[in-house]
C-alpha positions in Angstrom: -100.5 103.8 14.3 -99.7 100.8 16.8 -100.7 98.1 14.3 -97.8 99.5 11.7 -94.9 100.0 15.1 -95.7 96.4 16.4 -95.3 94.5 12.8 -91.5 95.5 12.2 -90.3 94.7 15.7 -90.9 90.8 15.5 -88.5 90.1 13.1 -85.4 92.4 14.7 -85.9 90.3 18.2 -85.3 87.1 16.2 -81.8 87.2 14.1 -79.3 88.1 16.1 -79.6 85.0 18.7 -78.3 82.4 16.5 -75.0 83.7 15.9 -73.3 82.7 19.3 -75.2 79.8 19.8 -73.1 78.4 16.2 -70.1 79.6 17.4 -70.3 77.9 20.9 -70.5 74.7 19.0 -67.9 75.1 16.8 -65.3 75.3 20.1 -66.7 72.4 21.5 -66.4 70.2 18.8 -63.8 67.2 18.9 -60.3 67.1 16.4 -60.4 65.9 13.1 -60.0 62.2 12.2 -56.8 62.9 10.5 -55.2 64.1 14.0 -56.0 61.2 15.7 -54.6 58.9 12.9 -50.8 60.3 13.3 -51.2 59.7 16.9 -52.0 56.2 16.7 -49.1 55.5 14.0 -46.4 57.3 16.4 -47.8 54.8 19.2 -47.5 51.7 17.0 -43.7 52.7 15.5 -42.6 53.3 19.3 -43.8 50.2 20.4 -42.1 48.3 17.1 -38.7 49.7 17.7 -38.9 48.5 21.2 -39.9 45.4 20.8 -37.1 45.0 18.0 -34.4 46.7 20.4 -35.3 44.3 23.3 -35.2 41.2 20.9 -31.5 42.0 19.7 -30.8 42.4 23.0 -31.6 39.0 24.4 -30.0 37.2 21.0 -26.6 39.7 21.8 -27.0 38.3 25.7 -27.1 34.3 24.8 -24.8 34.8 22.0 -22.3 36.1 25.1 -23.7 33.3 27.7 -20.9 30.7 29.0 -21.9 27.5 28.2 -22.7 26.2 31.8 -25.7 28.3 32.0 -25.6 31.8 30.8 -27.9 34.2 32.3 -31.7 32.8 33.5 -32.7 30.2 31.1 -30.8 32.0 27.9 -27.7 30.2 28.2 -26.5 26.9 25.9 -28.3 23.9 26.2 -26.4 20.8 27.1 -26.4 18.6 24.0 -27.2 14.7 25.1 -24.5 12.4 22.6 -23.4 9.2 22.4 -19.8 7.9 23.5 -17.0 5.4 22.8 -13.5 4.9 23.7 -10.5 4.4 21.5 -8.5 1.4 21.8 -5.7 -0.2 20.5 -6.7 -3.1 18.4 -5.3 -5.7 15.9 -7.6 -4.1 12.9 -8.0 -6.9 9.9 -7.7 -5.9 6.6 -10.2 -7.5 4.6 -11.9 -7.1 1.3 -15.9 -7.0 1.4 -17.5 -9.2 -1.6 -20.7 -10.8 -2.7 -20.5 -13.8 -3.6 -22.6 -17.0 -5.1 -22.1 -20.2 -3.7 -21.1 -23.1 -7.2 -21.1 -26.6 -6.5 -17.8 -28.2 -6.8 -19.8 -30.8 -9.4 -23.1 -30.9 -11.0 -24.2 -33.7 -13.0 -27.3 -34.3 -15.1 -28.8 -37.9 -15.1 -29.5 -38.7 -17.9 -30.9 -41.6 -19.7 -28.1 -43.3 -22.5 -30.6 -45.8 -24.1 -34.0 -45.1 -25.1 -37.2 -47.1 -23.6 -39.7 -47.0 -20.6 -38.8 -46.1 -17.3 -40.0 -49.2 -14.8 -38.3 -48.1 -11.2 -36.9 -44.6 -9.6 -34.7 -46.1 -7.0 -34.0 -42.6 -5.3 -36.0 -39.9 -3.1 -35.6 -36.2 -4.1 -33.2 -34.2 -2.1 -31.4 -37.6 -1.2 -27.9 -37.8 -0.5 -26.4 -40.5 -2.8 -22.8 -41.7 -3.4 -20.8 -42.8 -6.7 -21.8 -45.8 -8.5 -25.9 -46.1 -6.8 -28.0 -47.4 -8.4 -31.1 -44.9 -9.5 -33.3 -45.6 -11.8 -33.9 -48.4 -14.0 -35.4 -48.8 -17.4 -36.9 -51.9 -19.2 -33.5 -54.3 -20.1 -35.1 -57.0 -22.2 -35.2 -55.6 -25.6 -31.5 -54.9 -24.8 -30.8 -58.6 -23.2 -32.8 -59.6 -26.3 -30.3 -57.4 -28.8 -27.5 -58.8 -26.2 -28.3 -63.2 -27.7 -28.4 -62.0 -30.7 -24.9 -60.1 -30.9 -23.7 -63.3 -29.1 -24.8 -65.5 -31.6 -23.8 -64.3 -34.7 -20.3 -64.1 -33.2 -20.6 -67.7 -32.0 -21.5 -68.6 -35.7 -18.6 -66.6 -37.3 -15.8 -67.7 -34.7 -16.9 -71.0 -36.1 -16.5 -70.3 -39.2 -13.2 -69.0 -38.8 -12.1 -72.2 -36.6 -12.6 -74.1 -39.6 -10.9 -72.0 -42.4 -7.8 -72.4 -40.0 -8.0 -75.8 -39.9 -8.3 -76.1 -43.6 -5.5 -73.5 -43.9 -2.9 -76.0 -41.9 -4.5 -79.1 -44.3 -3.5 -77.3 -47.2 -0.5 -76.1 -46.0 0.6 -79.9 -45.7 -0.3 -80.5 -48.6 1.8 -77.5 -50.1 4.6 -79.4 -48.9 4.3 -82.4 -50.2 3.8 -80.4 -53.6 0.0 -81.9 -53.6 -2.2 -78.8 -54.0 -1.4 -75.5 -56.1 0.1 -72.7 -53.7 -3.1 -70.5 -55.4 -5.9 -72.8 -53.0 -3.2 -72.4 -49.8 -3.0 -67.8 -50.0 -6.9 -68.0 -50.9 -8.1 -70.1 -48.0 -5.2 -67.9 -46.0 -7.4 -64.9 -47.0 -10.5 -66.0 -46.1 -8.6 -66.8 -42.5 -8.1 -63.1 -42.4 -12.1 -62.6 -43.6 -14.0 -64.5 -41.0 -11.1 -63.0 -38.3 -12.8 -59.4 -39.2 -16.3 -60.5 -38.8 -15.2 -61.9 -35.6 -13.9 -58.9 -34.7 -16.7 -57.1 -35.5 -19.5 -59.2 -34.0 -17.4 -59.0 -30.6 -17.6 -55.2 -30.8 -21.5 -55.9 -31.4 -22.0 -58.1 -28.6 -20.1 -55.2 -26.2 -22.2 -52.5 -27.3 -25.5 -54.9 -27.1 -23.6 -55.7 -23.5 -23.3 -52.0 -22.9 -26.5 -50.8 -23.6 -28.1 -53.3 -21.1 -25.7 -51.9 -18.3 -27.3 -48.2 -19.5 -30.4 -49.4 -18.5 -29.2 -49.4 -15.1 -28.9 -45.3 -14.5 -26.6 -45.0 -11.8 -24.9 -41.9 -9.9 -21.8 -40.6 -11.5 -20.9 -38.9 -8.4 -21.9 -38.3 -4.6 -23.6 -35.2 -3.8 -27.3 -34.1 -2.8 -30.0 -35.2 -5.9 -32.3 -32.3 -6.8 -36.4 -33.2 -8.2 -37.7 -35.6 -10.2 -38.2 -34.7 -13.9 -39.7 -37.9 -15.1 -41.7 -40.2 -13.0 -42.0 -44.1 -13.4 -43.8 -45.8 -16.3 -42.3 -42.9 -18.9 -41.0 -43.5 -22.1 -37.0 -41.6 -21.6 -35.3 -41.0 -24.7 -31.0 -40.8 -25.0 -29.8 -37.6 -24.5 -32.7 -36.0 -23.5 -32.2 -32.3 -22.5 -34.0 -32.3 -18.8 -32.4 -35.3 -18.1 -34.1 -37.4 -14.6 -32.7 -35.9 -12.0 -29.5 -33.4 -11.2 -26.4 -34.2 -8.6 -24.7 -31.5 -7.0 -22.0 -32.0 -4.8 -22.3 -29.6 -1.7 -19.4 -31.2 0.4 -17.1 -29.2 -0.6 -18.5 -26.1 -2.2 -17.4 -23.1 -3.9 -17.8 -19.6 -3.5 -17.0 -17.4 -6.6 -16.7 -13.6 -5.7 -14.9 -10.8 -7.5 -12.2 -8.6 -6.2 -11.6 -4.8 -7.8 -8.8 -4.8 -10.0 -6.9 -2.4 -8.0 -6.8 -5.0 -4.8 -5.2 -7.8 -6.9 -1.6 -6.8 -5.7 -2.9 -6.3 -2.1 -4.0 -10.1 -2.8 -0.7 -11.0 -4.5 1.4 -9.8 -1.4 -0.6 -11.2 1.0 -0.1 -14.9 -0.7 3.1 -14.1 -0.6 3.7 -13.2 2.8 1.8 -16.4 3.7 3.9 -18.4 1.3 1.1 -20.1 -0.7 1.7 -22.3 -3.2 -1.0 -23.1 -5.9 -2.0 -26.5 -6.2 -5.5 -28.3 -6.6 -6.8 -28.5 -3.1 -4.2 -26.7 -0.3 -1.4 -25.2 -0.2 1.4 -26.7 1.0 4.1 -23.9 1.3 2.2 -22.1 3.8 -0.9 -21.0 5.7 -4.2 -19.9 3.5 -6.7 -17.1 3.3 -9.1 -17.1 5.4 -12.2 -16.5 4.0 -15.9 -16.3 5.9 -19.1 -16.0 4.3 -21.8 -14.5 6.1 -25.3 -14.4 5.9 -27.4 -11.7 4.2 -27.4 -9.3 7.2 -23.8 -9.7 7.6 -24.9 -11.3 10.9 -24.0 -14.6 11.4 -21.2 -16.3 9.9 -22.4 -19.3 7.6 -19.0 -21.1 7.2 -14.9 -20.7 6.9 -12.9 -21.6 4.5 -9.7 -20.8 2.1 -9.0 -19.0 -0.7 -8.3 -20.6 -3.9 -7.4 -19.0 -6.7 -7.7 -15.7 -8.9 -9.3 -15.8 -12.5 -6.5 -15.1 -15.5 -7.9 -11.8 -16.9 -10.0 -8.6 -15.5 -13.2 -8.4 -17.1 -13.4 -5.1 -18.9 -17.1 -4.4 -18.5 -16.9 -4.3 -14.4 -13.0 -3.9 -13.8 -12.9 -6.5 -11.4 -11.3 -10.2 -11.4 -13.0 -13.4 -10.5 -12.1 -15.5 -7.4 -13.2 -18.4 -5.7 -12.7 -19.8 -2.4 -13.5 -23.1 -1.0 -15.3 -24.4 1.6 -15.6 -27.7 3.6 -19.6 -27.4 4.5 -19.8 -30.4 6.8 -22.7 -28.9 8.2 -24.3 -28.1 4.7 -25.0 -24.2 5.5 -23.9 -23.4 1.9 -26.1 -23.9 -0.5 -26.2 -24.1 -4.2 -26.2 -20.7 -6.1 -27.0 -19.1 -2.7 -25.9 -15.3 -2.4 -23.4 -14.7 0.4 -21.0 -11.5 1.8 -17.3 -13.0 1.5 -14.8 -11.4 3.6 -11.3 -11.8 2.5 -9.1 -11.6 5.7 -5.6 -10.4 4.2 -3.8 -9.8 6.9 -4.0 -7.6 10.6 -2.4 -4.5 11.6 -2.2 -2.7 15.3 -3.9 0.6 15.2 -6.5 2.6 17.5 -9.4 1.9 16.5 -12.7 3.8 17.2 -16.2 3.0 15.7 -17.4 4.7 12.4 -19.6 7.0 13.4 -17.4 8.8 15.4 -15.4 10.2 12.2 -16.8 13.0 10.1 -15.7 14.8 7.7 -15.8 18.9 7.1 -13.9 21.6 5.4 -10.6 20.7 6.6 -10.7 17.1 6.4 -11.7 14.2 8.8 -12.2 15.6 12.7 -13.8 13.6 16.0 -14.8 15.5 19.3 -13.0 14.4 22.2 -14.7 14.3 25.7 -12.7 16.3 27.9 -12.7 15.7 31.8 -15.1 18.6 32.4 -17.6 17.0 30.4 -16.6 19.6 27.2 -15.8 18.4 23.6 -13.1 19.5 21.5 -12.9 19.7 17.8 -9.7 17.3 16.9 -8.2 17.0 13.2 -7.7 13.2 12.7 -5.8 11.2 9.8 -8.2 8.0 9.0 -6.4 4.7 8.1 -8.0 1.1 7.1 -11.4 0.6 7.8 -13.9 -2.2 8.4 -17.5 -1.6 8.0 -18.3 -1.0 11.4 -14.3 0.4 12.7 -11.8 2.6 11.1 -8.3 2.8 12.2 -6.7 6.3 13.6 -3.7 6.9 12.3 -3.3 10.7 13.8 -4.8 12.4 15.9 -5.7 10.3 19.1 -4.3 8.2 21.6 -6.4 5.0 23.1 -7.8 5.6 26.1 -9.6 8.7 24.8 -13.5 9.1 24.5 -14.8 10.2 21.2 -18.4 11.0 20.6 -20.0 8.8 18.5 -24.0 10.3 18.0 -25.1 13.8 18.2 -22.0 15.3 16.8 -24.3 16.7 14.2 -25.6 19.6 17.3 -22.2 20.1 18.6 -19.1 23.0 19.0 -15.7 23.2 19.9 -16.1 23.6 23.7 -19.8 22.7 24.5 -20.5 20.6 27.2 -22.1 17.4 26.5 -24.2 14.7 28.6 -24.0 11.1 28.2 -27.1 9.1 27.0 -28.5 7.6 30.7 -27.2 10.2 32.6 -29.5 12.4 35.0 -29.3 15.7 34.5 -29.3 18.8 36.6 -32.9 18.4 37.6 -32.3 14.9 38.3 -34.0 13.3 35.4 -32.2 11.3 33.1 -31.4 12.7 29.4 -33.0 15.8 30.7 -31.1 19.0 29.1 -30.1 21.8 31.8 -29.6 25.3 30.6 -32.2 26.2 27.9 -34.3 23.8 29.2 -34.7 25.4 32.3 -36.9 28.1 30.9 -39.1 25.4 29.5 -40.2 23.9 33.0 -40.9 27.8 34.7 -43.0 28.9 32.0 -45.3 25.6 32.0 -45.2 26.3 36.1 -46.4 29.8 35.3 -48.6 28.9 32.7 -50.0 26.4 35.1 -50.4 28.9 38.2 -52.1 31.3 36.0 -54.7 28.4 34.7 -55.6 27.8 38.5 -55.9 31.6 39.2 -57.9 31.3 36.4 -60.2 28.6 37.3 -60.3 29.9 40.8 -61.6 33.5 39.4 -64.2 31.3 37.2 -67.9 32.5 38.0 -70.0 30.4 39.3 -72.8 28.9 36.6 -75.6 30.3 38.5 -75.0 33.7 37.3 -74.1 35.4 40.3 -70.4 36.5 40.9 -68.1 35.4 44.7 -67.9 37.9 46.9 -64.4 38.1 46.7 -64.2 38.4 43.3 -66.6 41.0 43.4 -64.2 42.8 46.1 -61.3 43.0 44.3 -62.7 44.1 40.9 -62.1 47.5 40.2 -64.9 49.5 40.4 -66.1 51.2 36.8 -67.3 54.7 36.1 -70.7 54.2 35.2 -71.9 55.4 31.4 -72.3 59.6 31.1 -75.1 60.3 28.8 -73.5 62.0 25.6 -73.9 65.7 25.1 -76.5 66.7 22.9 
């Protein structure tokens, strides 16, 4: 009977435990994953909206800063510019040109008679005068053409010596009714005959005489002579195309520029308000243009001179009108087909004048700033007059006397204080900017204090930590053992 009561009871003893032990474990679990992911998304669009809120609140604060300063470090930066003064000026009223220096002459030696060239009498780049002798080719076929020329007139003035003095014989006779009148007009014509062929071999014996003189090639004119072309011991033929040798005359010189089209009356008045006259080389009924060429670089100023003359039409393709000036060049710093700036001096007017850079332009027209005492600018409307290329003339607007800014107008306002290039600034350094800037110097001081704390804080290499930084680090909880 005990085996059957024992077998049934193992079984009840062992079911019902489980059941709390499950729902003890269910409690103690942790939230779902979902949970803790709305939590962390509150956390981050509080912090956003924060940081956005304190952002527009510094930009609303410098916004509202006066410019001296503002509120720490978020005020206006001084802006560093450059500075110039207005001044009452006699302001010339030119016209700007390029130009290319022309010789006044240019000749081309070359040979008139054909035949070898035996002597170069000059040395390139020489300076020769009229009538020099430069060259000389071989002369005795000519002085041989020369006899010849002279002897057949010789022989036919002889000739005509002779029928003359027959002529008057027969004429005599005539009179005394001795000879027929037809022998008198024929020997009469053959007078006339033999008087042509004289004629004519006298114009032979001039060429023959000419042509010997060609064989001497001297300088039609004084002016600097370019390269040799053909050296000695060449056969040089009449006419030929390169010629020997080229003269240009350089003393004076020309310069030939053109002038727009819509200048020409400005030109016009100003000859005559200066009362010139045209004439070949001045201009007696008053004082002359002034004209100055200048170097590429506009620079230096090559030479002065006056102005000559305009051309008689406008050239359609560019609209503009040809001139040229002339120029004494003593010293020879023109030269031939040289490229030059011409400026056309017309005539000077009194204006204030400030430099160009100090004018700009914006919506409503042409402004400058003006340096105030307090070491502010101020936004002035201006009315711009004649200009040069490095002044323009003030018509309205300023007074002379006043300070303009001339660079760094680009980072100015109305009402912003500047600082003059050179100056120190608040901190004492020179061109340093105060306001802004300020900020700059105190965070790299931070930023520098922290570095030493750092490398103060370093541990050593050894592996072992200072006692004082083992002091004042904060104690950590050690590890629990999670719950199984």
């Amino acid at each position: 009977m005990r085996p059957r009561d024992s077998a049934p009871a193992a079984p009840a003893a062992v079911t019902p435990e489980p059941a709390p032990a499950a729902t003890a474990a269910e409690a103690s679990a942790p939230p779902p994953r979902r949970r803790r992911s709305r939590w962390l998304g509150a956390v981050v669009a509080i912090g956003t909206v924060a940081v956005l809120c304190g952002a527009a609140w510094v930009l609303v604060k410098r916004s509202q800063a006066p410019a001296d300063g503002g509120f720490a470090g978020a005020g206006r930066a001084m802006v560093t510019v450059g500075e110039a003064t207005a001044r009452q000026a006699q302001l010339p009223v030119a016209i700007e040109a390029l130009g290319t220096v022309t010789p006044t002459l240019t000749v081309a030696l070359r040979p008139q008679v054909s035949g070898v060239l035996t002597e170069v009498l000059f040395t390139e780049g020489q300076t020769v005068k009229k009538g020099q002798v430069l060259a000389r080719i071989d002369p005795r076929p000519f002085e041989q053409a020369l006899m010849q020329a002279e002897g057949t007139r010789q022989r036919d003035q002889a000739q005509l010596d002779n029928a003359r003095i027959v002529l008057e014989r027969y004429r005599t006779l005539l009179a005394q009714d001795s000879i027929a009148r037809q022998d008198v007009d024929t020997q009469a014509a053959l007078v006339r005959q033999l008087q042509g062929t004289v004629t004519a071999d006298l114009a032979q014996e001039k060429t023959a005489r000419l042509n010997l003189d060609y064989t001497r090639i001297t300088a039609p004119a004084s002016g600097r002579i370019g390269l040799r072309a053909v050296d000695a011991g060449n056969y040089v033929s009449a006419g030929e195309a390169n010629g020997i040798a080229t003269i240009t005359q350089v003393a004076p010189i020309d310069v030939q520029f053109s002038i727009p089209q819509d200048r020409l009356a400005d030109v016009q008045a100003a000859q005559r308000d200066a009362g010139a006259v045209q004439s070949k080389d001045a201009r007696p009924g008053g004082a002359p243009l002034a004209v100055t060429a200048f170097d590429r670089t506009r620079t230096r100023a090559l030479a002065e001179g006056r102005f000559s003359t305009l051309d008689n039409l406008v050239d359609t393709a560019t609209g503009t009108v040809k001139a040229k000036a002339r120029f004494d060049n003593a010293e020879g710093a023109l030269f031939p087909n040289q490229f030059v700036n011409v400026r056309l001096l017309l005539r000077e007017v009194p204006a204030v004048v400030v430099p160009v850079t100090a004018v700009r332009t914006g919506a409503n027209g042409d402004f400058v700033y003006v340096i105030n005492d307090d070491r502010t600018v101020s936004l002035r409307k201006v009315k711009r007059g004649q200009a040069t290329v490095s002044q323009v003339a003030i018509a309205e607007g300023l007074q002379a006397g006043e300070r303009v800014v001339t660079e760094g107008g680009d980072r100015l306002k109305d009402g912003v204080k500047e600082q003059l290039q050179g100056q120190p600034g608040p901190q004492g350094q020179p061109g340093q900017r105060p306001g802004g800037a300020e900020g700059a110097p105190g965070r790299r001081a931070r930023g520098s204090e922290a570095q030493g704390e750092r490398r103060r804080h370093r541990p050593p290499q050894d592996g072992t930590a200072p006692p004082a930084a083992a002091a004042s680090a904060p104690a950590t909880p050690a590890p629990q053992p999670a719950a199984r």
